[in-house]
C-alpha positions, 0 to 999 in steps of 0.5 A, spaced: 285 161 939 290 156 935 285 150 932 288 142 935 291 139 928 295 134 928 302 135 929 306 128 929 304 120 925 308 115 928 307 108 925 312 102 928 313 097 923 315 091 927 312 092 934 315 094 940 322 096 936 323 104 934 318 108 931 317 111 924 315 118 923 310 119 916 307 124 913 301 121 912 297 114 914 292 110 911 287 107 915 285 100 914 279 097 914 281 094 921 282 101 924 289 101 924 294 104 920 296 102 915 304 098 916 303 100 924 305 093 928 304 090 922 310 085 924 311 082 931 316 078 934 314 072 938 316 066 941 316 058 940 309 059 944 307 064 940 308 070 945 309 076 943 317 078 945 315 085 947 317 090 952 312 088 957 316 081 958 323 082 955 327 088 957 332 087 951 327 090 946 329 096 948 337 095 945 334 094 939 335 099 934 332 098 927 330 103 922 325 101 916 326 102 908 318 102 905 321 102 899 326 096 899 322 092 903 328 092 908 329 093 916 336 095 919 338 092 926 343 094 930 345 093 938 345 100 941 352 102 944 355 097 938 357 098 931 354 093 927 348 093 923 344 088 919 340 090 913 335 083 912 329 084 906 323 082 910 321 076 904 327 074 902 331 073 908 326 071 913 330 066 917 336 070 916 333 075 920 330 070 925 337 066 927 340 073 929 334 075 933 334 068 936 341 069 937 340 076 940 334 073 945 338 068 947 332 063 945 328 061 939 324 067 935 320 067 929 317 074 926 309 074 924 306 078 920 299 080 919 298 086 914 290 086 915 289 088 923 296 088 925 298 086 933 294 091 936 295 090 944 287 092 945 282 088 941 277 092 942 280 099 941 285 097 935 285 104 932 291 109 933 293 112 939 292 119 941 297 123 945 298 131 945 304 135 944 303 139 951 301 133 954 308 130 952 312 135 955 309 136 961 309 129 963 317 130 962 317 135 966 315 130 971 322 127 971 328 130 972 333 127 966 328 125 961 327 129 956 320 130 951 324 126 945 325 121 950 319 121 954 315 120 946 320 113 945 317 110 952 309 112 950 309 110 943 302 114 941 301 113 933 298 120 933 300 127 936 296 133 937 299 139 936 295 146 938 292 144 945 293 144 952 297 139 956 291 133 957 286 136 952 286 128 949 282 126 955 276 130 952 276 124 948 273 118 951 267 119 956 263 113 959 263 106 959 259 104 953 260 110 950 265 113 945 267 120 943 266 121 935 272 126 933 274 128 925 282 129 923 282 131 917 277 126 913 278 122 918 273 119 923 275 116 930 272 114 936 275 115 942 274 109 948 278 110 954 285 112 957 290 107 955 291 103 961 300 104 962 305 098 962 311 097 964 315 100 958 315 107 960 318 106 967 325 104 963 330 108 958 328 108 950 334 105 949 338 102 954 332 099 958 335 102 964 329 103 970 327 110 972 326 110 980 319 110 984 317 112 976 310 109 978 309 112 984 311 119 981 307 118 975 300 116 979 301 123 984 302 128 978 297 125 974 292 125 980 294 132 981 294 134 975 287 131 972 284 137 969 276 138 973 273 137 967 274 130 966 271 123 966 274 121 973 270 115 973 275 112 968 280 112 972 281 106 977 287 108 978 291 114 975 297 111 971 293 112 965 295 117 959 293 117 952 287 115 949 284 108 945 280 110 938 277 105 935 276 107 927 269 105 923 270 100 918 267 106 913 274 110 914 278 105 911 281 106 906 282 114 908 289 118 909 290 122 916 296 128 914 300 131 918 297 139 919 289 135 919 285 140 923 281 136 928 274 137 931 270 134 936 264 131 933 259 128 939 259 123 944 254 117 943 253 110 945 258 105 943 255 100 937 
């Protein structure tokens, strides 16, 4: 029997906008990934500008250059692309962005904790493979890359059977402590979906009756051994992690083998 590894690190620089795929990732002492959301665009109330609240997000290409402390934005389907340094030409960046939007945006930056979307569970998110694929099969035209653009995990499970991660979260107040590599994280809960999914990676096009079908497979297909009392409704997939403050500093490597641990009561 193949060993569950760690097959994909996905790290999205700029929350919201494309996903980077690493090699390794380091942890912070917050429990996020090092550079994961660690810059977000928000409005003059200071509102996240995401997907959840702004279909155009999904127009936005942008590709990041670590090394030159760059980022590359382009509207997809036109040829133009600005390169902006993230320091010396802050709002220059911010002018075209507000000039894409429409209104006025400034972009944040928060290199200790990033901008999670759940405070609590404010580790990587952890999606496998097999899951991936079958949830594409789910829907006609929607291919695996495309279905991994719209669940935008940071960590992809390589090894397993389609929902194995639903092995790690267990009740309320409990965590599921599970080791990649030298790594420990503990599971939280089945991450709750937004609207995101529903609409095209790159054109924010709408899928039809995309909750509907989604909530019946999901039901259909939820395995007997898992914790259903998690679910109050099944439009659910992925899992929350939390990381322990003593795993700062750690590296997740693609290839890491990853062992379940124990079930224990959350601190």
């Amino acid at each position: 029997m193949q060993v569950p590894y760690l097959a994909g690190i996905f790290i999205y620089p700029i929350k919201s906008l494309d996903a980077v795929s690493v090699t390794q990732a380091t942890v912070l002492a917050s429990g996020a990934l090092e550079q994961d959301r660690e810059f977000a665009i928000i409005d003059a109330k200071g509102r996240f500008v995401n997907g959840k609240n702004n279909a155009k997000v999904h127009l936005l290409r942008s590709s990041w250059d670590e090394a030159a402390n760059t980022v590359s934005l382009q509207i997809q389907g036109q040829a133009e692309k600005r390169t902006f340094h993230l320091e010396q030409e802050g709002k220059e960046l911010q002018a075209w962005l507000s000039d894409f939007f429409g209104f006025p945006v400034q972009i944040t930056r928060n290199s200790l904790t990033g901008f999670p979307d759940d405070l609590i569970a404010s580790g990587p998110t952890v999606i496998s493979t097999a899951t991936v694929e079958t949830v594409a099969s789910w829907f006609p035209g929607i291919s695996v890359d495309e279905m991994r653009l719209r669940l935008r995990a940071n960590l992809e499970i390589g090894g397993v059977p389609p929902f194995w991660e639903d092995r790690l979260f267990a009740n309320v107040e409990e965590v599921v402590r599970f080791q990649i590599g030298e790594v420990l994280l503990e599971g939280i809960n089945p991450c709750q979906r937004c609207i995101v999914p529903t609409r095209h990676s790159r054109t924010g096009e709408s899928y039809a009756n995309f909750q509907k079908v989604f909530l019946q497979k999901r039901r259909e297909t939820l395995p007997s051994w898992v914790n259903s009392s998690r679910f109050n409704h099944f439009y659910r997939l992925s899992v929350n992690t939390k990381v322990p403050r003593s795993e700062a500093g750690k590296i997740l490597h693609i290839g890491d083998e990853i062992k379940c641990l124990s079930t224990e009561h959350m601190s």
